[in-house]
C-alpha positions in Angstrom: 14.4 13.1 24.3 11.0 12.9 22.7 8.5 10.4 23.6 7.3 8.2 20.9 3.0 8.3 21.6 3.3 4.8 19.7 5.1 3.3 23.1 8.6 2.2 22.7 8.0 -1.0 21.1 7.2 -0.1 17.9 9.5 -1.3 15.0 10.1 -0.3 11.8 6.9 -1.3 9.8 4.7 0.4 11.6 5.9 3.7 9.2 5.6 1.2 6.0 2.0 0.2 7.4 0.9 3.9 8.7 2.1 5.0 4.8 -0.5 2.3 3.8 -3.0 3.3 5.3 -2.2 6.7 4.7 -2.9 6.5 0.9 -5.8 4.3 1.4 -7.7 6.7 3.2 -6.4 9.7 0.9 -7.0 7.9 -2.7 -8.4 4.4 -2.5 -11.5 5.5 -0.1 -13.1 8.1 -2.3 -12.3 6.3 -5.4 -13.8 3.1 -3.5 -17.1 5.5 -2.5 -17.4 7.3 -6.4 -17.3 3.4 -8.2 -19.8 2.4 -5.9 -21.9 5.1 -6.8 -21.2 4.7 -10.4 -22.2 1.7 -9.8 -25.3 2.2 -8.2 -26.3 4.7 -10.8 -25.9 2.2 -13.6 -28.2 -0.9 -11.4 -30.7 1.9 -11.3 -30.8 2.4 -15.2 -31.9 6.0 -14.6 -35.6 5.3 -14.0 -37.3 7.9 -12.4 -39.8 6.1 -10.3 -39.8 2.6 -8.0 -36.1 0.9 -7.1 -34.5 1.9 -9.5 -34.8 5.6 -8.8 -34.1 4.6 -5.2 -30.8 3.0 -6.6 -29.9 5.9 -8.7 -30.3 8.5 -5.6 -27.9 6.7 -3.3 -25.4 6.0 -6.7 -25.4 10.1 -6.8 -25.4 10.5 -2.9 -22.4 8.1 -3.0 -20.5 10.2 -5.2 -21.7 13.6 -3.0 -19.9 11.7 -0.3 -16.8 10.5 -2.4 -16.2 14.2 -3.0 -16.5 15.2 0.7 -14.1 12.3 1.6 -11.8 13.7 -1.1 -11.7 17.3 0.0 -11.5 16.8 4.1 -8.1 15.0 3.0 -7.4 17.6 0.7 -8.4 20.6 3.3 -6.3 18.5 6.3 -3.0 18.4 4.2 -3.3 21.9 3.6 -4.0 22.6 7.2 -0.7 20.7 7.6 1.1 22.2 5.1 0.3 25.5 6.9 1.6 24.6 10.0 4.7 23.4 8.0 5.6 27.2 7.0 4.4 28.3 10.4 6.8 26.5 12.3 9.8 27.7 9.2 8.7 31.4 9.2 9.2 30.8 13.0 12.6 29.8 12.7 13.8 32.6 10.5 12.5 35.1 12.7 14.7 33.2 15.7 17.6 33.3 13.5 17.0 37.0 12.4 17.0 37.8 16.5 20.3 35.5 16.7 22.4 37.0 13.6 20.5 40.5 12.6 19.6 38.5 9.3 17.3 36.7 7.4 18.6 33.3 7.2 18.6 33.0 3.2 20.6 36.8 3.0 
C-alpha cells in the first residue's frame, strides 16, 4: 500500500488547493513579475539618468526574471514529462519480456 507523504489526514481539497497553487506559480507568478516590470519601465519614463533610469533598470531586470521564472516551470514539466515516457517505454519492454511483443502489435 503506498504511503501518502501528505500523512493520512489529508482530505479531498488539498488536490483542489495544490492545483491552485500549481497554476499560480506556473502562470500568475511570471505574469505578476513581467507587469511589474512593465510597470516599473513606464514610472521611469525612459530617462537615462537619476531615478528614473534606476526605475527603468529594475522594470527590465523584472522582466529578465519573469522569463527565468517562466522557463524553470517550463524546463521542470518537461523534465517530468520525460520521466513520464521513461517509466511507459519501461513498461513495454516488461511486457515484450512477458508476451515476446510489443504491447501495441
Amino acid at each position: 500500500m503506498p504511503v501518502d507523504p501528505m500523512g493520512p489526514d489529508v482530505n479531498d481539497n488539498s488536490g483542489k488547493a495544490a492545483r491552485v497553487l500549481l497554476a499560480a506559480t506556473r502562470i500568475w507568478l511570471p505574469i505578476a513579475i513581467a507587469v511589474a516590470g512593465v510597470v516599473a519601465i513606464v514610472l521611469g519614463g525612459a530617462r537615462t539618468t537619476g531615478h528614473g533610469a534606476i526605475l527603468s533598470a529594475a522594470g527590465v531586470a523584472l522582466l529578465i526574471v519573469a522569463v527565468i521564472v517562466w522557463m524553470i516551470n517550463w524546463m521542470y514539466r518537461m523534465s517530468i514529462e520525460s520521466n513520464r515516457d521513461r517509466d511507459r517505454e519501461e513498461r513495454a519492454r516488461e511486457y515484450f519480456d512477458r508476451h515476446g511483443r510489443w504491447p501495441d502489435e
